[in-house]
C-alpha positions as CSV (number, residue, x, y, z in Angstrom):
1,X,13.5,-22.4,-19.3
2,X,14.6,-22.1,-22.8
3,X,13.5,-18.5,-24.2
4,X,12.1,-18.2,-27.4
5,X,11.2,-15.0,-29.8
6,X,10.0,-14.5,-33.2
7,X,10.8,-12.1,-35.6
8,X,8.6,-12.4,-39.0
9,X,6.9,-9.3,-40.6
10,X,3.4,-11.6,-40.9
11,X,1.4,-11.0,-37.9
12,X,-0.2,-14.6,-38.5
13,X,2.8,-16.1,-38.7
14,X,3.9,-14.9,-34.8
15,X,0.9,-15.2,-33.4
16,X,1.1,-18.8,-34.7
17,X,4.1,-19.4,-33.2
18,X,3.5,-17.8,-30.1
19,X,0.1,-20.1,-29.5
20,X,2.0,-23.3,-30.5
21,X,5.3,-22.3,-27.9
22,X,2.6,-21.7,-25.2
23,X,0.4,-24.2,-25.9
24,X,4.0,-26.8,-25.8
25,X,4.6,-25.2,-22.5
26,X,7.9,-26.0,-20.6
27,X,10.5,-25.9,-21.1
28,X,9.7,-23.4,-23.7
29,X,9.4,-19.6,-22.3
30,X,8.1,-17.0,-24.9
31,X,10.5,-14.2,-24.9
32,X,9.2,-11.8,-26.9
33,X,7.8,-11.0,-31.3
34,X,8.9,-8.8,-33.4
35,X,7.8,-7.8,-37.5
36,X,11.5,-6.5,-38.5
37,X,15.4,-6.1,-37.3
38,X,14.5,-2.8,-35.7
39,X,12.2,-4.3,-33.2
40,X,14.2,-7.5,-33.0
41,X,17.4,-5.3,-31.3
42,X,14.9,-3.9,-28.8
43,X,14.5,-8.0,-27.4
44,X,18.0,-8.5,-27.6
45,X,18.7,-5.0,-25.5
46,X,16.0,-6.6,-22.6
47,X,17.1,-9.9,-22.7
48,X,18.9,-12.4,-25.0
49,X,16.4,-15.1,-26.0
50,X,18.3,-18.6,-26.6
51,X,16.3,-19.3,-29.8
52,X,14.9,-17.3,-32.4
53,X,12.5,-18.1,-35.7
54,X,14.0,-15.7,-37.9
55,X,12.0,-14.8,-41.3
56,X,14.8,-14.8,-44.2
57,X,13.0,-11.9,-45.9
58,X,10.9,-9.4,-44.1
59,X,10.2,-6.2,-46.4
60,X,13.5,-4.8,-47.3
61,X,15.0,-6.3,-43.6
62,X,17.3,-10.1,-44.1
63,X,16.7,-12.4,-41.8
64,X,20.3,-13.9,-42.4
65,X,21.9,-10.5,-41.3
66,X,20.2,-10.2,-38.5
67,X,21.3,-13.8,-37.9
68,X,24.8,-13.3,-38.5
69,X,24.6,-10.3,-36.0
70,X,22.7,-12.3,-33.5
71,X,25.6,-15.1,-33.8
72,X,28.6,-12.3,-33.9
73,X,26.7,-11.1,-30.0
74,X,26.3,-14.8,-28.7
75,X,27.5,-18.0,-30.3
76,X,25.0,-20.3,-28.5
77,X,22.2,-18.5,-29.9
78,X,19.8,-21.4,-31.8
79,X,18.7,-20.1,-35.2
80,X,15.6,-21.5,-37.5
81,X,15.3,-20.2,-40.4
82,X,11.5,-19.5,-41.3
83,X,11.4,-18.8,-45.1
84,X,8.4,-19.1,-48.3
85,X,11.6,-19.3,-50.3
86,X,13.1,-22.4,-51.6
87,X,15.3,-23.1,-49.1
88,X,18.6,-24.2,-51.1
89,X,19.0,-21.1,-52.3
90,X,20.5,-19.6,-48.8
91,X,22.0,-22.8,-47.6
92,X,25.3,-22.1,-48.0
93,X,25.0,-18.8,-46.0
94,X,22.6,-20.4,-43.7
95,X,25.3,-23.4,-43.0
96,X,28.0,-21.1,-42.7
97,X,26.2,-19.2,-39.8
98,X,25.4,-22.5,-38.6
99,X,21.7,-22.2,-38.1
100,X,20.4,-24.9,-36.1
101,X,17.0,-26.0,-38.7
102,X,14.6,-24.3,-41.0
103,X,11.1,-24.4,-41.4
104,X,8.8,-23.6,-45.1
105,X,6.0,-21.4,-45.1
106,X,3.0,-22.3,-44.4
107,X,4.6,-24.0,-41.2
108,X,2.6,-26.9,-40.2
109,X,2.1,-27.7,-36.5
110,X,3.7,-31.3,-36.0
111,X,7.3,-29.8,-38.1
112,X,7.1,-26.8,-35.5
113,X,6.7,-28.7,-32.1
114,X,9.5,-31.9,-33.4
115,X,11.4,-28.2,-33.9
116,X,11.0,-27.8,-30.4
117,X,11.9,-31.5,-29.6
118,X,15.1,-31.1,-31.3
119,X,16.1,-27.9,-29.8
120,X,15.3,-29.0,-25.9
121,X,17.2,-32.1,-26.8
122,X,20.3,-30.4,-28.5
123,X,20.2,-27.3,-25.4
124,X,19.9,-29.9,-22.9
125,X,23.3,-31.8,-24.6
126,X,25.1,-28.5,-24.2
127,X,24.2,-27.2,-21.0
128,X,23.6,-31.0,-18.8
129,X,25.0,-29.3,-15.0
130,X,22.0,-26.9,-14.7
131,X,19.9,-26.3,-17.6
132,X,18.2,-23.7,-16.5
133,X,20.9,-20.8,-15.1
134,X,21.4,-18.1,-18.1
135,X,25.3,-18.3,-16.6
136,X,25.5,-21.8,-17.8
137,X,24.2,-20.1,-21.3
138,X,26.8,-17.8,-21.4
139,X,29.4,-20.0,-20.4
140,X,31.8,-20.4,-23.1
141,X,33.7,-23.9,-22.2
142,X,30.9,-25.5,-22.8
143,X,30.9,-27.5,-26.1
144,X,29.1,-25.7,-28.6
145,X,28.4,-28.1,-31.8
146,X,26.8,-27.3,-34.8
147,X,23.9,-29.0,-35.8
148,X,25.5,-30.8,-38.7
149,X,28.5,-31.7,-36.7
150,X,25.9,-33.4,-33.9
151,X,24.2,-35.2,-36.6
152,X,26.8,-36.4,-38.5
153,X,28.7,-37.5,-35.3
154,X,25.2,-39.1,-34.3
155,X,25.3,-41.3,-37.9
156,X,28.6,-42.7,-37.5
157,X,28.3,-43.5,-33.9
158,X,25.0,-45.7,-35.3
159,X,26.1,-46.6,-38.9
160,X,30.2,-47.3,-37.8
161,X,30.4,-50.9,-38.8
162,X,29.2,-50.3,-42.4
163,X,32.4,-51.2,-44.5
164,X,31.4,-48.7,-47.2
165,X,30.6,-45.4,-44.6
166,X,32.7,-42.8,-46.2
167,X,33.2,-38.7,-45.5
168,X,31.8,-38.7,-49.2
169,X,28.7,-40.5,-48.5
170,X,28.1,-39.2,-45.1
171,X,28.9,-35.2,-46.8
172,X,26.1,-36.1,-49.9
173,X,23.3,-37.7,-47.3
174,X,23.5,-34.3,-45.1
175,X,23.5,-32.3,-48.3
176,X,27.2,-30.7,-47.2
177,X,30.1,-30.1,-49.1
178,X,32.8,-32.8,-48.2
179,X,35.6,-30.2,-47.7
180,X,33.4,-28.3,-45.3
181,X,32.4,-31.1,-43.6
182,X,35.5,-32.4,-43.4
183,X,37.1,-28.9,-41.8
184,X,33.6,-28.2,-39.5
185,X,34.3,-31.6,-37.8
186,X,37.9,-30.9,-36.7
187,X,37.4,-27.5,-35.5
188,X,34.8,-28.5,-33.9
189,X,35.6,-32.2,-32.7
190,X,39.1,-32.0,-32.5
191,X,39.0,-35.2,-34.8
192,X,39.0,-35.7,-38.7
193,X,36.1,-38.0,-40.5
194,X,38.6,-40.8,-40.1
195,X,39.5,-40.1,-37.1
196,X,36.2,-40.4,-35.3
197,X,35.2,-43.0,-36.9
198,X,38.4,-44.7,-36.4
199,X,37.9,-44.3,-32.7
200,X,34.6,-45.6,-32.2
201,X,35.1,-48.8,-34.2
202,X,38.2,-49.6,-31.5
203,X,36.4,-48.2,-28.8
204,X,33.6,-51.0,-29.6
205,X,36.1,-53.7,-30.7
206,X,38.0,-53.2,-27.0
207,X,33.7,-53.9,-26.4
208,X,33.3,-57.1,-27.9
209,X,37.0,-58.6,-26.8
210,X,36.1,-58.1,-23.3
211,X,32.6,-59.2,-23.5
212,X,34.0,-62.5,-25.7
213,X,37.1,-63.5,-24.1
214,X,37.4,-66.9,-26.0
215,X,34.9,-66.8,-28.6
216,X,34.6,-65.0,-31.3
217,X,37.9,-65.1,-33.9
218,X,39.2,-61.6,-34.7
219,X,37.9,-61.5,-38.4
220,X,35.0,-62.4,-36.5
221,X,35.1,-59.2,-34.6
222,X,37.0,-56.8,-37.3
223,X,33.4,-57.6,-39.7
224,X,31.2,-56.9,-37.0
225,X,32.9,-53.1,-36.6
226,X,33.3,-52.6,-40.3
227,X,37.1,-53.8,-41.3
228,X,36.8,-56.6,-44.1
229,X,40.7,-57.6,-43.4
230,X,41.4,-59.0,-40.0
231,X,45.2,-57.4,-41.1
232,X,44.4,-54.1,-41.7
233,X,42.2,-54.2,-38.1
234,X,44.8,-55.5,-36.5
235,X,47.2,-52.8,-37.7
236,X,44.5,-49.7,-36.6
237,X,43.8,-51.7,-33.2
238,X,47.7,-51.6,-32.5
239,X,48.3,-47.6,-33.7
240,X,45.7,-46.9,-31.3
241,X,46.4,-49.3,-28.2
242,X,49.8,-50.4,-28.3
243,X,48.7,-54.0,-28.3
244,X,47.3,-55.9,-31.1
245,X,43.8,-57.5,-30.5
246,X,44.6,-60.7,-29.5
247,X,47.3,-59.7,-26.6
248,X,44.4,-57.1,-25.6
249,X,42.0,-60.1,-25.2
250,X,44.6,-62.4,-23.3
251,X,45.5,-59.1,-21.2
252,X,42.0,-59.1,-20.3
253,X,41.6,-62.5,-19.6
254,X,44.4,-63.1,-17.5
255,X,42.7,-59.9,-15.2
């Protein structure tokens, strides 16, 4: 069970979100509500929820310093942002902290349970052996990608055989500077923009040579990934694999 608590100074507001986490059920737990940072600390000394709604601004308390404490104590901790505000104006703080989503006040039902869609999906990702052990939670080897990084990595792996997909494009349709984007992904991935995307077009060329062992003509196949010269393919296919495209294909054929 994923454990969730809320800490907004509007009474409405958590018992809201309370109703809507119960009423969504498993594998959502309610861990706890709280109206400011003092009373937050108290759920974090009983137990450490793995999501919280924070409000950014409750009274004189901020929500993003209680999230950067909350981050500082456990990484894997899931962060939404719950704000009247405009949101923009505390992205760059709120993407630094890596905060998993954010939701505008008044907070309509169908935003807050896809909110809870996103997050089973993305804990689920992180913790696949057993879900629902708090060791597994803790466990630091596991891969612990930011949301941007997971849905940035998601777009290429869909969009990889556009010719024009660029770190540029890809930075201004996530509304992320390029330079962070660009220095997120290979902390986090181990691979550079290029990189990745580099390695999923051969990975899916190495595809399409095995599945058409005498058809389709290697400009043929270098279009279909998203390389407008057959050279230039050719080149990338043989930095990666040794072997140009053609002697993979023959390699394959002959076994």
């Amino acid at each position: 069970m994923w454990k969730v608590a809320i800490v907004d100074d509007e009474p409405k507001i958590r018992r809201g979100f309370k109703g809507w986490i119960e009423e969504f059920g498993h594998p959502f737990q309610f861990a706890g509500e709280a109206p400011n940072t003092f009373k937050a600390l108290e759920i974090i000394d009983r137990q450490f929820p793995h999501v919280f709604f924070l409000d950014i601004r409750m009274g004189g308390d901020n929500g993003l310093e209680l999230a950067k404490f909350i981050k500082s104590k456990n990484s894997k901790t899931l962060i939404i942002m719950v704000t009247g505000y405009d949101y923009f104006e505390y992205a760059h703080e709120a993407i630094k902290l890596h905060v998993f989503d954010y939701l505008l006040k008044p907070v309509p039902k169908t935003d807050f349970f896809k909110i809870l869609k996103d997050i089973d999906k993305y804990l689920c990702q992180q913790f696949p052996q057993d879900i629902t052990k708090k060791s597994d939670y803790n466990n630091e080897n596991h891969k612990n990608y930011s949301i941007i990084v997971l849905r940035v990595k998601e777009y290429i792996e869909n969009n990889y055989y556009k010719p024009d997909i660029s770190l540029q494009k890809v930075a201004q349709l996530h509304n992320v500077n390029k330079g962070y984007l660009s220095k997120l992904m290979k902390e986090e991935l181990g691979y550079s923009f290029t990189e990745l995307l580099t390695k999923i077009r051969i990975a899916r060329a190495k595809e399409l040579l095995k599945e058409d062992l005498t058809g389709a003509k290697i400009y043929e196949i270098a279009k279909k990934i998203g390389y407008q010269s057959q050279h230039y393919f050719s080149r990338v296919f043989k930095n990666s694999e040794g072997i140009s495209p053609l002697e993979y294909r023959t390699k394959n054929f002959k076994d």
